[in-house]
MMTF fields as JSON, N, C-alpha, C and O atoms, coordinates in Angstrom:
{
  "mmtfVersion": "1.0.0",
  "mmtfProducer": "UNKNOWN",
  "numBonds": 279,
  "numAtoms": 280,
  "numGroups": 70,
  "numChains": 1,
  "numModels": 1,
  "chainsPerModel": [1],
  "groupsPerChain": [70],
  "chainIdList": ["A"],
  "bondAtomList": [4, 2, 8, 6, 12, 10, 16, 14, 20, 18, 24, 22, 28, 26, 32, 30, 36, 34, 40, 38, 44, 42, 48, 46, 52, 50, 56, 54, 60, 58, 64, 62, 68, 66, 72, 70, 76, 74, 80, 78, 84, 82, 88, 86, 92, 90, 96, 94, 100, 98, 104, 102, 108, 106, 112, 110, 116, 114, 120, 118, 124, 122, 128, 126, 132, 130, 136, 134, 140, 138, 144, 142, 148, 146, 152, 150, 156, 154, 160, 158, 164, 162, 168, 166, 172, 170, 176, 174, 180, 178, 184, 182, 188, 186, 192, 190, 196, 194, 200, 198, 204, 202, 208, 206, 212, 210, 216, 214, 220, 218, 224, 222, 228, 226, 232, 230, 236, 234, 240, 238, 244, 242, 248, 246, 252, 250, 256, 254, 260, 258, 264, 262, 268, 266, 272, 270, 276, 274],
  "bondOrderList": [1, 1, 1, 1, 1, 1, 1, 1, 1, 1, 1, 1, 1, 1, 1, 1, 1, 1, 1, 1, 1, 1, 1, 1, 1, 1, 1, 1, 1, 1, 1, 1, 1, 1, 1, 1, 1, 1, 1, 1, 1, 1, 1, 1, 1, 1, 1, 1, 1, 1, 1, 1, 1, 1, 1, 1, 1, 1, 1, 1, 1, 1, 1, 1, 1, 1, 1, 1, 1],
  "groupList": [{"groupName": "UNK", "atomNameList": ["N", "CA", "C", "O"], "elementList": ["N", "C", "C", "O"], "formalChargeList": [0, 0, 0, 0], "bondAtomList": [1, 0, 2, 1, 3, 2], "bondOrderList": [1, 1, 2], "singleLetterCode": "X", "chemCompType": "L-PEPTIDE LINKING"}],
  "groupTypeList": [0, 0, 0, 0, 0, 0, 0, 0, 0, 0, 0, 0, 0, 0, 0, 0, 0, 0, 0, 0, 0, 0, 0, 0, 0, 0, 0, 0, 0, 0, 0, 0, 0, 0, 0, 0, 0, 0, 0, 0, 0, 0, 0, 0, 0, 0, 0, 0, 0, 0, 0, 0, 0, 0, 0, 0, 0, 0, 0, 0, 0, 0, 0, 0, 0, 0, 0, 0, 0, 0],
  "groupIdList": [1, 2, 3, 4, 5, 6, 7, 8, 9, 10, 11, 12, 13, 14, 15, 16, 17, 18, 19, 20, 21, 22, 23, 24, 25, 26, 27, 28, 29, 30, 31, 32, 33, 34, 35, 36, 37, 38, 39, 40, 41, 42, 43, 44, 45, 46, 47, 48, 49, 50, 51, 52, 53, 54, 55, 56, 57, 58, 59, 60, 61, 62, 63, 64, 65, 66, 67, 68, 69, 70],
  "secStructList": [7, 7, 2, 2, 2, 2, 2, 2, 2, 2, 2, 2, 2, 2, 2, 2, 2, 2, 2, 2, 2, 7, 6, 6, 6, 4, 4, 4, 6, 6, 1, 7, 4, 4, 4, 1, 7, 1, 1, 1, 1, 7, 7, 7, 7, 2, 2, 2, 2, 2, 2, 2, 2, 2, 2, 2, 2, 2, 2, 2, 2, 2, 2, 2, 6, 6, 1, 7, 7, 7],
  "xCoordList": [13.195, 13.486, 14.963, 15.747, 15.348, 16.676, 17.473, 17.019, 18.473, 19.36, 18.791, 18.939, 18.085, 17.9, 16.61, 16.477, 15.751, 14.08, 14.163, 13.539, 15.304, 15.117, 15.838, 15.513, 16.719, 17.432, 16.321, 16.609, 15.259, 14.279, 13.314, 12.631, 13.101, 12.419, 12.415, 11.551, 13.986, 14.879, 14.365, 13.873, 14.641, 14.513, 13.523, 13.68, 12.073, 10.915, 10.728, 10.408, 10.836, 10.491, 11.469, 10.826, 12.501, 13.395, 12.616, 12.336, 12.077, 11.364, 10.283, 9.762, 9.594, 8.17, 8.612, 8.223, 9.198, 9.71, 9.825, 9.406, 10.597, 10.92, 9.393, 8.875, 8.881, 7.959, 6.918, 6.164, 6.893, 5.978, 6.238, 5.374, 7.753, 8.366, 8.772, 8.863, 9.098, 10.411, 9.688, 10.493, 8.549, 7.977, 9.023, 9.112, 9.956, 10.665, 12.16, 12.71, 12.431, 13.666, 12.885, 13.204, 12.176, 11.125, 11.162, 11.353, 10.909, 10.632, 11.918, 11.858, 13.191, 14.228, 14.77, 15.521, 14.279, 14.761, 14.484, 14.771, 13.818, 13.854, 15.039, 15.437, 15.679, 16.758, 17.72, 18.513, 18.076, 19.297, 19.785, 19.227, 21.239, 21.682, 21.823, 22.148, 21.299, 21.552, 20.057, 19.964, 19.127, 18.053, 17.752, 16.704, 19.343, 18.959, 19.787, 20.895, 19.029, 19.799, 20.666, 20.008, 22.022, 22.443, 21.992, 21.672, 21.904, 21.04, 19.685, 19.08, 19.287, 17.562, 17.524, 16.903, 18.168, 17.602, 18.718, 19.5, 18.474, 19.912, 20.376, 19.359, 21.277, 21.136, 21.488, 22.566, 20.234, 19.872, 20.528, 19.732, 21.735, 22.138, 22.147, 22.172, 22.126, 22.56, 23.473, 23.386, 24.704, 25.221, 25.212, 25.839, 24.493, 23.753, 22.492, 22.149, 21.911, 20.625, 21.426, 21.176, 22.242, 23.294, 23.28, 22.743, 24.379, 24.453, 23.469, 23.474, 22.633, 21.537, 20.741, 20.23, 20.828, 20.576, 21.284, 20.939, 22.219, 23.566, 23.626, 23.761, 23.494, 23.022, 21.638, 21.989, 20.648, 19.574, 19.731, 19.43, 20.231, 20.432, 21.353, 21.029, 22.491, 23.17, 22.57, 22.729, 21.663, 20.958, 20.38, 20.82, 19.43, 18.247, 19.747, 19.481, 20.45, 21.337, 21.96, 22.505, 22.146, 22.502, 21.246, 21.509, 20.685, 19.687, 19.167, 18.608, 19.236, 19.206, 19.961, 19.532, 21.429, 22.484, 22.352, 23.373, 21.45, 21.731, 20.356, 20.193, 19.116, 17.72, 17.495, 16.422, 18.287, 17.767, 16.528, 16.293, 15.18, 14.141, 14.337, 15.176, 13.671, 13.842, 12.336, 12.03],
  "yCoordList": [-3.101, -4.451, -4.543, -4.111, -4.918, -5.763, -6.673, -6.928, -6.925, -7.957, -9.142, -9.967, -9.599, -10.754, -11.107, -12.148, -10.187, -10.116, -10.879, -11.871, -9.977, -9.962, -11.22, -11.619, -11.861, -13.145, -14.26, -15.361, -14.295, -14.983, -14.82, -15.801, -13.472, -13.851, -14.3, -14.568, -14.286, -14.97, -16.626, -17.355, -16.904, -18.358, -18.727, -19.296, -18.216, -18.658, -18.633, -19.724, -17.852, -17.735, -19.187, -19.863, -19.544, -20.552, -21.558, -22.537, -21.424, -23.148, -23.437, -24.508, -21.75, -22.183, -22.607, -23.622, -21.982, -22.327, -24.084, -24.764, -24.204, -25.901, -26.589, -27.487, -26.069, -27.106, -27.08, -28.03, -25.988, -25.988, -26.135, -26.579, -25.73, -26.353, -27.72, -28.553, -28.01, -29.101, -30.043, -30.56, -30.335, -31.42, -32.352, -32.54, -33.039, -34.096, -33.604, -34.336, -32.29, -31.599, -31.458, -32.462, -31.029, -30.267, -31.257, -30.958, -32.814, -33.509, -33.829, -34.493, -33.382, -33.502, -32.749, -33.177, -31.336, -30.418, -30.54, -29.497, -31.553, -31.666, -32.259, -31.96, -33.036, -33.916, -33.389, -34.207, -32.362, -31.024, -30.987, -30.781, -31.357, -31.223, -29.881, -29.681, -28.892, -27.136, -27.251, -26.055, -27.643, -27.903, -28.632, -28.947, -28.795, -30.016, -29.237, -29.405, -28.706, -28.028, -28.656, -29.407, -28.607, -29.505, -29.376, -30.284, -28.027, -27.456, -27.558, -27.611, -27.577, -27.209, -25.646, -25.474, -24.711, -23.56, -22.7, -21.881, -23.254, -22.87, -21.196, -20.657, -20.404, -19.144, -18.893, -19.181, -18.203, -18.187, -16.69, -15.856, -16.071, -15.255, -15.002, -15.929, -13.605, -13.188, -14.204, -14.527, -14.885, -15.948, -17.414, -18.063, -17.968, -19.049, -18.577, -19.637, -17.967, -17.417, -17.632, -18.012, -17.167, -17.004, -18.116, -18.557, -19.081, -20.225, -21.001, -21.908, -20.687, -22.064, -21.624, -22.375, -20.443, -20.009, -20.32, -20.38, -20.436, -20.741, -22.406, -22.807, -23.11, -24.403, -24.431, -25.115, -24.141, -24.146, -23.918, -24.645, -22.817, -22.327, -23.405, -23.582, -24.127, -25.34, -26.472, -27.165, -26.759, -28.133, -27.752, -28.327, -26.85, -26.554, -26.373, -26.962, -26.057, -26.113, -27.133, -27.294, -28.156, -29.309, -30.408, -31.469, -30.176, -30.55, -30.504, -31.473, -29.194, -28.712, -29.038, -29.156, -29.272, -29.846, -31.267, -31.859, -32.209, -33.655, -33.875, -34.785, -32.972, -33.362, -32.584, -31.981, -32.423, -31.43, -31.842, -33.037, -30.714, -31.334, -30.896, -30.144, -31.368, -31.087, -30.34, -29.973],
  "zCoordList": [-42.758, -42.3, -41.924, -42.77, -41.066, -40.097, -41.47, -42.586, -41.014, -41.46, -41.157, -42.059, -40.043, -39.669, -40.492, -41.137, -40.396, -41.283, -42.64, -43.018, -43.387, -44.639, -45.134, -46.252, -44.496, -44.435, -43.913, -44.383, -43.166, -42.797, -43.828, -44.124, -44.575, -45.674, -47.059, -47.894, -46.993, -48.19, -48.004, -48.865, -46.684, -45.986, -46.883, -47.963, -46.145, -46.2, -47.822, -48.293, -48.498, -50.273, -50.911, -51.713, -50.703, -51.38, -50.835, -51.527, -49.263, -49.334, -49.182, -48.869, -49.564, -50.484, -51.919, -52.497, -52.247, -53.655, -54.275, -55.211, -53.171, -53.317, -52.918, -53.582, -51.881, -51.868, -52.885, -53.096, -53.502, -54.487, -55.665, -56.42, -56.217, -57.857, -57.631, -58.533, -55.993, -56.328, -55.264, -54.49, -55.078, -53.92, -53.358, -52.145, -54.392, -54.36, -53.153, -52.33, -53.444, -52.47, -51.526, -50.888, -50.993, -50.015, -48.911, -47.732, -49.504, -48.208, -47.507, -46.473, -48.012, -47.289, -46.276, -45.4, -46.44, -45.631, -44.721, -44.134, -43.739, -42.239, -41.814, -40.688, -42.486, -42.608, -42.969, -43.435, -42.992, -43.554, -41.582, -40.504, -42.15, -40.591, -39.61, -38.44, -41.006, -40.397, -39.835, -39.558, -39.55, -39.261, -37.875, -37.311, -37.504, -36.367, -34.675, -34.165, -34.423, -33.362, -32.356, -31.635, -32.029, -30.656, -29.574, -28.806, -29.37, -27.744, -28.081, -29.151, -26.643, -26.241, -27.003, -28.052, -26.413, -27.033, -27.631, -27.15, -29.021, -30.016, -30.35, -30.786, -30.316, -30.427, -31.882, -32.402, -32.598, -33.983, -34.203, -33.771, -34.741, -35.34, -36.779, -37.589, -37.162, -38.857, -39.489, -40.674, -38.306, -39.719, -39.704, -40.542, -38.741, -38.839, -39.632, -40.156, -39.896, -40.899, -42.835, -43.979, -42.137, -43.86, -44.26, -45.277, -42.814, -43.303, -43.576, -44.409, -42.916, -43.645, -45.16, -45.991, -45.162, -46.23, -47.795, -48.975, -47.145, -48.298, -48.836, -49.992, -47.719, -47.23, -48.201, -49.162, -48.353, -49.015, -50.685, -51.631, -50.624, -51.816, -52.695, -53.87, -52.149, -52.401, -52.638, -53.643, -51.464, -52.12, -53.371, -54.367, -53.525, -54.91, -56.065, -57.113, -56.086, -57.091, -57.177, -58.269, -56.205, -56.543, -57.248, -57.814, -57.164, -57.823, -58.804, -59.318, -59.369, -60.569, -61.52, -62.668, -61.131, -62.056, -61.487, -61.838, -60.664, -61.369, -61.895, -62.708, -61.434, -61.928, -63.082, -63.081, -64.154, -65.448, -65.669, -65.491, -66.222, -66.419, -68.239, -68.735, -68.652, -70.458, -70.737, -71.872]
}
């Protein structure tokens, strides 16, 4: 697998993850501004992949430290 693959499959596992531990984060991520392309046809590289990745990985941890579950 590529750099780009394995960063797309990082993607996809964190927001199955959320949609399935965290329903409540899940419905936001359409609304994540790394999500919102300016152009018609946006050019998707290894570090726009990062970044949104990083971006992801941030929200679910922000969350985690204000939604403690007991």
């Amino acid at each position: 697998m590529n750099a780009k693959q394995i960063l797309m499959k990082e993607i996809t596992e964190l927001t199955t993850l959320m949609e399935t531990e965290y329903p409540e984060l899940y419905q936001y991520l359409d609304e994540n501004p790394m999500t919102i392309p300016a152009t018609n046809h946006p050019h998707i590289d290894i570090v726009v992949l990062k970044e949104y990745l990083e971006s992801l990985k941030g929200l679910l941890q922000h969350h985690l430290e204000t939604h403690k579950k007991n």
